[in-house]
C-alpha positions as CSV (number, residue, x, y, z in Angstrom):
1,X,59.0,-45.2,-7.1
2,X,57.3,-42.9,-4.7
3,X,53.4,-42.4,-5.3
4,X,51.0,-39.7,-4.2
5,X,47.0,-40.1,-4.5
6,X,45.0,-37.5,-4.7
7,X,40.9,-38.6,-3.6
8,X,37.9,-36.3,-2.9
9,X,36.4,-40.1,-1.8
10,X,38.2,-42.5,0.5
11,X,37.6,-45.1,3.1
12,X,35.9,-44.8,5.1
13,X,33.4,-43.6,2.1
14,X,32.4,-47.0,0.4
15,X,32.2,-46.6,-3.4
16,X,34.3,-47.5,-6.6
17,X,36.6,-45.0,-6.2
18,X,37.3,-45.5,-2.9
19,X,36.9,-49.8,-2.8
20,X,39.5,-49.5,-5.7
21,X,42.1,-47.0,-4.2
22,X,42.3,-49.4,-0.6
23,X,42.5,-52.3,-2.7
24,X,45.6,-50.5,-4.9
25,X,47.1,-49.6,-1.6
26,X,47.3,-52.8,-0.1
27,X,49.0,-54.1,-3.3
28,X,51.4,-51.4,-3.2
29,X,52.0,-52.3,0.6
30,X,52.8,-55.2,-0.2
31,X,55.6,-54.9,-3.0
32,X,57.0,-52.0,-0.8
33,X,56.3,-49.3,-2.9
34,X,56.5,-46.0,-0.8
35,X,52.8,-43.7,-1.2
36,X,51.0,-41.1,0.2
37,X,46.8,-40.4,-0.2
38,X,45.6,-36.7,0.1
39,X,41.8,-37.4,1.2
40,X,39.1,-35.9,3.3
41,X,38.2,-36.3,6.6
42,X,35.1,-38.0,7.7
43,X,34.6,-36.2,11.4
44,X,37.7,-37.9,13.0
45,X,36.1,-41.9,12.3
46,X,39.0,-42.3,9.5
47,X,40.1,-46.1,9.6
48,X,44.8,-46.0,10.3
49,X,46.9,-46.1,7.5
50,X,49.9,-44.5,8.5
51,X,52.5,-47.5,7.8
52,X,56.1,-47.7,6.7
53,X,55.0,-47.7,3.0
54,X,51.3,-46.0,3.3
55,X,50.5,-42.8,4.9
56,X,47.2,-40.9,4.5
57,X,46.7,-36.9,5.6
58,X,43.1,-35.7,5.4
59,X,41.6,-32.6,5.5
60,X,38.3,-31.4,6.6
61,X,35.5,-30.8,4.7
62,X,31.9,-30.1,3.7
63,X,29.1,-32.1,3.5
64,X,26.9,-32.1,0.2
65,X,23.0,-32.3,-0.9
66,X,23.9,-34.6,-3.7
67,X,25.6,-36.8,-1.6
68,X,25.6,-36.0,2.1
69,X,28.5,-38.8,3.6
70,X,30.8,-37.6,1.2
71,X,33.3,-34.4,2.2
72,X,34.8,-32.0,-0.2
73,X,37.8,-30.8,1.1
74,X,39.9,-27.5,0.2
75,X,42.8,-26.9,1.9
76,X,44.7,-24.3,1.5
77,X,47.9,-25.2,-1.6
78,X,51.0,-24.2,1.0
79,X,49.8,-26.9,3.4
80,X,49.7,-29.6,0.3
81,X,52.6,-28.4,-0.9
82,X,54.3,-28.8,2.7
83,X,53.5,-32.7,2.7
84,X,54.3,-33.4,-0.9
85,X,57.6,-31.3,-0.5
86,X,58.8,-33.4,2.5
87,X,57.5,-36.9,0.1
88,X,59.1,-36.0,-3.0
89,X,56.7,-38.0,-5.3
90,X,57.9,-39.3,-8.6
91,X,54.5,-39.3,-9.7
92,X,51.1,-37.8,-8.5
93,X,47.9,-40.1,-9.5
94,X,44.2,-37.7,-9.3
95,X,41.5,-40.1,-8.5
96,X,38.4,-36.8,-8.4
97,X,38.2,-33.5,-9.8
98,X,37.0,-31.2,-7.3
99,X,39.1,-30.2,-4.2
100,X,41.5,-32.5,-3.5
101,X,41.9,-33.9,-6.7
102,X,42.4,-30.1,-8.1
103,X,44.9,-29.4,-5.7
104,X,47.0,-32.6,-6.3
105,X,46.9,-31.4,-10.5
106,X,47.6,-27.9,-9.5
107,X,50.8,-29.5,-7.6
108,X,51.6,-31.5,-10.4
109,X,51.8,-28.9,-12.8
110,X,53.6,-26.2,-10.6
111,X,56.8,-28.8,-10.0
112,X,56.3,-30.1,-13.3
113,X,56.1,-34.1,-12.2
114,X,54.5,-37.1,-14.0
115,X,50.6,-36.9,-13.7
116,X,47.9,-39.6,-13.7
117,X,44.7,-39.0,-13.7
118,X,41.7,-41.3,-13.8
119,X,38.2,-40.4,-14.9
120,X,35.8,-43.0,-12.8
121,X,32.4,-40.9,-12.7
122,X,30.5,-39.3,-15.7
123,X,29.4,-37.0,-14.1
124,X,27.6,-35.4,-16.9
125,X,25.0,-38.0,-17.5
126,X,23.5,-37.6,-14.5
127,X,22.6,-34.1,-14.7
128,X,19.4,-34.4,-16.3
129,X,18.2,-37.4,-13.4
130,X,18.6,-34.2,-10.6
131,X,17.2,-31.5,-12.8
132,X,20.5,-29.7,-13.8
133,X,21.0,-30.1,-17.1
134,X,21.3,-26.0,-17.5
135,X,25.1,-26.8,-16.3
136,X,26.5,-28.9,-18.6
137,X,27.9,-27.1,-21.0
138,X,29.8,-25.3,-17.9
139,X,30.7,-28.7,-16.6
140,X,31.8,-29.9,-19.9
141,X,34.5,-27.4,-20.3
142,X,35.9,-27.6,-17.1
143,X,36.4,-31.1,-17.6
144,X,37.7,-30.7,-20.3
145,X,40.3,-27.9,-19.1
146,X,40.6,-29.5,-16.2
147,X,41.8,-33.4,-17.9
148,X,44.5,-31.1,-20.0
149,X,47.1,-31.0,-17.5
150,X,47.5,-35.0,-17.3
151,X,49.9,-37.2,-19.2
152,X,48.0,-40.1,-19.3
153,X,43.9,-40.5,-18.1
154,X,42.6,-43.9,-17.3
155,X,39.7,-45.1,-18.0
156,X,38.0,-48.3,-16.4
157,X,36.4,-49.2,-19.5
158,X,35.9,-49.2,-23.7
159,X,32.9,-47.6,-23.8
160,X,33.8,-44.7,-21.5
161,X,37.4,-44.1,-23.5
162,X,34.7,-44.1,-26.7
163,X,32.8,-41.4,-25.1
164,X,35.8,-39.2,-24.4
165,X,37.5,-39.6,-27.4
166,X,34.5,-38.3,-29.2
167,X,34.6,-35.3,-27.2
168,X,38.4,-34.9,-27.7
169,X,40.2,-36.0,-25.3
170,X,43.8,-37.4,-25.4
171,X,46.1,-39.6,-24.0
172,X,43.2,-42.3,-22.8
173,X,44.5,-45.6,-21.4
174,X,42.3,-48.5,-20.2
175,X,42.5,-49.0,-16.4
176,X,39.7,-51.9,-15.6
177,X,38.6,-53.5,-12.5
178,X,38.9,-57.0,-11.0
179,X,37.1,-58.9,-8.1
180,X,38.3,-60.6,-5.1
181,X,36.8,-63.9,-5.2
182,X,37.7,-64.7,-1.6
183,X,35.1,-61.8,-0.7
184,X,32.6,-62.6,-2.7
185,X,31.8,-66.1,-3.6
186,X,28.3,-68.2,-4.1
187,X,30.0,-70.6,-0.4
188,X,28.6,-67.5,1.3
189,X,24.8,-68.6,0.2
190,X,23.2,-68.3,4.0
191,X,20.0,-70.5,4.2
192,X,19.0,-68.5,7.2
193,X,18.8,-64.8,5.7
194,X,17.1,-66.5,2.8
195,X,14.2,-67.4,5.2
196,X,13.7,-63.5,6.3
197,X,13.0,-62.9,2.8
198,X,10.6,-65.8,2.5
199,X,10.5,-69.0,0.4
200,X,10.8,-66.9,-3.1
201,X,12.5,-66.0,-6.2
202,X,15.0,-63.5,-5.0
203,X,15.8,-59.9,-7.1
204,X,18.6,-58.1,-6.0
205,X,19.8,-54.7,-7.0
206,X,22.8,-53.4,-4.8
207,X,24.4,-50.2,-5.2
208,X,23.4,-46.3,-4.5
209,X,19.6,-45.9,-4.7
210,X,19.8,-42.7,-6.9
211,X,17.3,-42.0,-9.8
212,X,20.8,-42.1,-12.1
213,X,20.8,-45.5,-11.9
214,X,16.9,-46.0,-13.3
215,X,15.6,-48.0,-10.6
216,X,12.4,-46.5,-12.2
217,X,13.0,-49.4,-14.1
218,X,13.2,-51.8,-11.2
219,X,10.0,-50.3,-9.5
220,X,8.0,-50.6,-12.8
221,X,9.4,-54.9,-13.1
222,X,8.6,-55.4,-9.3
223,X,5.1,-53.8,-9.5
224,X,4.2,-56.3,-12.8
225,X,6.1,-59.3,-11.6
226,X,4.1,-59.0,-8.2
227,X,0.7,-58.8,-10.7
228,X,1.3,-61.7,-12.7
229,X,3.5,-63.8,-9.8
230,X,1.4,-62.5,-6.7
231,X,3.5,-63.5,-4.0
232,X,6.5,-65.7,-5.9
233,X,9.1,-63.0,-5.7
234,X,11.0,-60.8,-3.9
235,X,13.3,-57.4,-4.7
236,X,16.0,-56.9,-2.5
237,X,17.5,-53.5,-2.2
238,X,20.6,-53.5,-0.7
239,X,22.0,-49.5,-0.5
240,X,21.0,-46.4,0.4
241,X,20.1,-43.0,-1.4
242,X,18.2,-40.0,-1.9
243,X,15.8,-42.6,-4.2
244,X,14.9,-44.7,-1.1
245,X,11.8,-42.2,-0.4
246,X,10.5,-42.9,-3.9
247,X,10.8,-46.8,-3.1
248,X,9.0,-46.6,0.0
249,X,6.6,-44.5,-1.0
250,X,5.5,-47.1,-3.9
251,X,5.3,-49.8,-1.3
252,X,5.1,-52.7,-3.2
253,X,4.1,-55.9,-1.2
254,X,7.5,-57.6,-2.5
255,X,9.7,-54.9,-1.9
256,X,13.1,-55.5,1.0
257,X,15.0,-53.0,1.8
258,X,18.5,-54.1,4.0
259,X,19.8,-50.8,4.1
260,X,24.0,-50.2,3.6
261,X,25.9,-53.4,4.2
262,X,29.8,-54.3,3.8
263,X,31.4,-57.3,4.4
264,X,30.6,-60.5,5.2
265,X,26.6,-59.4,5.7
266,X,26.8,-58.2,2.0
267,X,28.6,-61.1,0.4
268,X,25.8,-63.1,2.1
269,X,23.2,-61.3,0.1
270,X,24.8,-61.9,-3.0
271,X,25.2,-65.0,-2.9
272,X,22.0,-65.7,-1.3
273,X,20.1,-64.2,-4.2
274,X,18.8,-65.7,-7.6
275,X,19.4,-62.7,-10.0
276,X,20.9,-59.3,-10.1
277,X,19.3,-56.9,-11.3
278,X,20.7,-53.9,-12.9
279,X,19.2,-51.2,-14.7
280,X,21.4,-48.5,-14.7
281,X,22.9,-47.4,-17.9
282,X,25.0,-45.1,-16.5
283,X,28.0,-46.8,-15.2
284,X,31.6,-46.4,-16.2
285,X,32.6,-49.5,-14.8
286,X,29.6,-51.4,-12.5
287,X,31.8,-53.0,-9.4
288,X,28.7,-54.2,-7.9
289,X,27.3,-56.1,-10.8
290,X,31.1,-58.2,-10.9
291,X,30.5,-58.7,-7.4
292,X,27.3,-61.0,-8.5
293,X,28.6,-62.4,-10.8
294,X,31.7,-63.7,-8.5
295,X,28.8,-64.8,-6.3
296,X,27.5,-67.0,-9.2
297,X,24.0,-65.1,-9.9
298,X,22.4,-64.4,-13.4
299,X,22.5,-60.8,-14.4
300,X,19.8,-59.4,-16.1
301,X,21.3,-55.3,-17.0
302,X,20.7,-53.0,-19.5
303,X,23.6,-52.9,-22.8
304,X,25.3,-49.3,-21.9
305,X,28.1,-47.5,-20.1
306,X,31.1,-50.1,-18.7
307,X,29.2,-52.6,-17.8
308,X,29.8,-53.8,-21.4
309,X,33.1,-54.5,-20.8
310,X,32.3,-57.7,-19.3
311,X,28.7,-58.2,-19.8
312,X,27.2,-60.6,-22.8
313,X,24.0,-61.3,-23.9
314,X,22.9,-64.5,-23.6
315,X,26.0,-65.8,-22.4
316,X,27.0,-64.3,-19.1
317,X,23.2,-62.2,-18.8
318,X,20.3,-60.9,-20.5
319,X,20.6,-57.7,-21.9
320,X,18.2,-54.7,-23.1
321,X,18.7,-51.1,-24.5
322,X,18.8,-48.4,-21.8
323,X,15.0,-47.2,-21.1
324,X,13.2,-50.6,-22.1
325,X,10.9,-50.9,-19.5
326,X,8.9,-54.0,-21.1
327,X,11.9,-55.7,-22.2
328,X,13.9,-55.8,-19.1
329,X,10.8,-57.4,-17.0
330,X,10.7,-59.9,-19.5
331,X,14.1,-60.5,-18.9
332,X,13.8,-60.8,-15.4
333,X,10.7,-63.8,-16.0
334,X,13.0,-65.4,-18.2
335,X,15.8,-65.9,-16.0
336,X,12.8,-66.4,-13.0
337,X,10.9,-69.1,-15.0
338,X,13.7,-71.1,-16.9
339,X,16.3,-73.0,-14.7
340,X,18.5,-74.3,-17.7
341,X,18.7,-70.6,-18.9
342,X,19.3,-69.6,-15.3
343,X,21.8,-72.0,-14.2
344,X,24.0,-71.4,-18.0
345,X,23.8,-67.5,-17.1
346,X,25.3,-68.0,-13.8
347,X,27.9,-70.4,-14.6
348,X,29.4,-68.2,-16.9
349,X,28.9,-65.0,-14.9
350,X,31.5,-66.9,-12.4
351,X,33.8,-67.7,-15.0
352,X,34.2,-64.4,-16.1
353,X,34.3,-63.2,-12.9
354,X,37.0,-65.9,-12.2
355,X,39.2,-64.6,-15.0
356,X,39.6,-60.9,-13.5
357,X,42.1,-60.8,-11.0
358,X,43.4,-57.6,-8.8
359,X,47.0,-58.3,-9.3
360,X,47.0,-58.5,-13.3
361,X,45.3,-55.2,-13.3
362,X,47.4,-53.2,-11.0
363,X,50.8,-54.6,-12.6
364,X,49.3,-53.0,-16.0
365,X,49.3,-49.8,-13.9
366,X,52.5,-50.1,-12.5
367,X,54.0,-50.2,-16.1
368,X,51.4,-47.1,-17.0
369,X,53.3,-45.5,-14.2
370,X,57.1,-46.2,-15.3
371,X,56.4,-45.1,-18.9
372,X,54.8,-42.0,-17.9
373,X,57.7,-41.2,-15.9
374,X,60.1,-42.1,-18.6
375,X,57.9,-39.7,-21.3
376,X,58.2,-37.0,-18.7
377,X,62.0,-37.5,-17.9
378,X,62.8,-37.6,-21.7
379,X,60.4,-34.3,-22.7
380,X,62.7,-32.8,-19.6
381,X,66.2,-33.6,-21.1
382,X,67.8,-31.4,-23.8
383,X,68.5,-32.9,-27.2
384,X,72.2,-32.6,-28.2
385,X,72.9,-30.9,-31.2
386,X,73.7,-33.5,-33.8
């Protein structure tokens, strides 16, 4: 089986998307399956992956407002079509819907091979957090048009399938997410970093700091927790986003702000934290909040988008409806105030985390793989005449 991704995001670019696709590669790598990814290029500081299974080719492209370390590249469809002719895929897998991902469909459809595509951002609900709204209904329908050409999209969770299926899409498959729990694990607690942040009850939110993800929310809990706890607590932003001039512009007193971090310096903030907290609602999966959990913290999130997949009130973390100010604070004192609660939260946030592995996941999408190729192969051969 011969494989060829098609990514507007990619490493160097850290994000779900792109975390996921490096993680699918080195599995592939690994079982010898040949594939190629079509991504953009980040200004020549692209990490190597041309191996004798993996190969990327990127292609230059334009910074945006919205998002200015991401590139959206259009190159022109001959030189695509020059690559992919020479790598013969069996199968073409979109990961985006803009440039790249447009051209890998457009491929697809034009030599008639077995298409994947998988739907990771809802785009649409974020609209009304920058002001946009006016262009959904434009959005909508090239979505829409745009998901057609597939055979089978993938979802990473229930709750985003629901919402497409209720606005008629076909053809939906679940394709979730798992954790490494080598990378992030509570034996990277580092006694030292907790000292910078002071002898306190540690917050942490990690992720993009972007109004979609109602760190309103957050601000709102830190400002009353610091009333009513005046020095106990502290809320650790890890991340970085247009929103980070609305956080330092509130400057709470208990407010931390790391900045971006990867690797070990980030595992060491998860695990050196007391609880994660979440707001956003808007999530079709939530990487970073199985990333805590691996790390053995208490979540305290809100009960929407596909963080519901994995996420249990009063079992695994305390839960609220999308938009309850009040009620997720209260939350957040709860877990603060009460070790047993706090200590039953985290130990099953690590056994869930414990229960979803990488390689289970991508050998469900190997078999989504096969069967779409067999569908396509038997749509393509004549019936004989009885």
């Amino acid at each position: 089986m011969r494989i060829a991704y098609f990514s507007d995001t990619y490493l160097p670019e850290v994000n779900g998307v792109a975390n996921t696709l490096t993680r699918l590669g080195n599995y592939l790598d690994e079982r010898h399956i040949q594939h190629l990814v079509i991504a953009p290029d980040y200004d020549g500081n692209n990490p190597d992956f041309d191996s004798n299974y993996r190969r990327v080719h990127r292609f230059k492209g334009v910074t945006t407002s919205i998002s200015p370390k991401s590139r959206l590249a259009f190159p022109l469809f001959w030189e695509v079509d020059e690559i992919l002719d020479a790598f013969k895929p069996d199968l073409i897998h979109v990961t985006t819907e803009l440039g790249l991902g447009f051209r890998g469909m457009r491929y697809a459809a034009s030599k008639n091979i077995p298409l994947v595509m998988s739907f990771h951002t809802d785009y649409c609900s974020y609209l009304k957090y920058h002001r946009i709204e006016f262009i959904r209904p434009v959005l909508e329908n090239y979505l829409s048009w745009f998901y057609r050409f597939s055979d089978r999209i993938l979802v990473p969770s229930h709750h985003t399938l629901g919402k497409l299926v209720r606005k008629g899409y076909r053809n939906l498959d679940i394709w979730s997410r798992g954790i490494d729990t080598s990378a992030f694990n509570p034996a990277y607690r580092n006694s030292a970093l907790r000292k910078t942040w002071g002898e306190k009850f540690i917050f942490l939110y990690a992720g993009r700091l972007s109004a979609e993800k109602s760190l309103d929310m957050l601000l709102n809990a830190a400002a009353e927790i610091e009333e009513r706890f005046p020095g106990k607590t502290s809320f650790v932003f890890t991340g970085e986003g247009p929103y980070l001039k609305t956080i330092e512009k509130n400057a709470l007193p208990n407010i931390v702000v790391t900045g971006f971090k990867r690797g070990r310096e980030l595992s060491e903030i998860y695990a050196s934290a007391d609880c994660f907290a979440f707001p956003s609602g808007t999530e079709t999966f939530g990487n970073v909040v199985l990333e805590a959990m691996a790390s053995a913290l208490p979540v305290v999130a809100v009960a929407s988008g596909g963080v519901t997949d994995f996420l249990s009130h009063n079992d695994n973390s305390l839960l609220c409806a999308p938009g309850e100010k009040q009620t997720f604070t209260a939350n957040l004192v709860s877990v603060m105030e009460d070790e047993f609660l706090r200590r039953h939260l985290a130990e099953n946030a690590y056994r869930t985390a414990l229960s979803r592995k990488w390689d289970t996941i991508f050998d469900r999408l190997m078999d989504t793989y096969i069967a779409s190729i067999k569908n396509v192969k038997e749509q393509q051969t004549p019936q004989r005449a009885a």
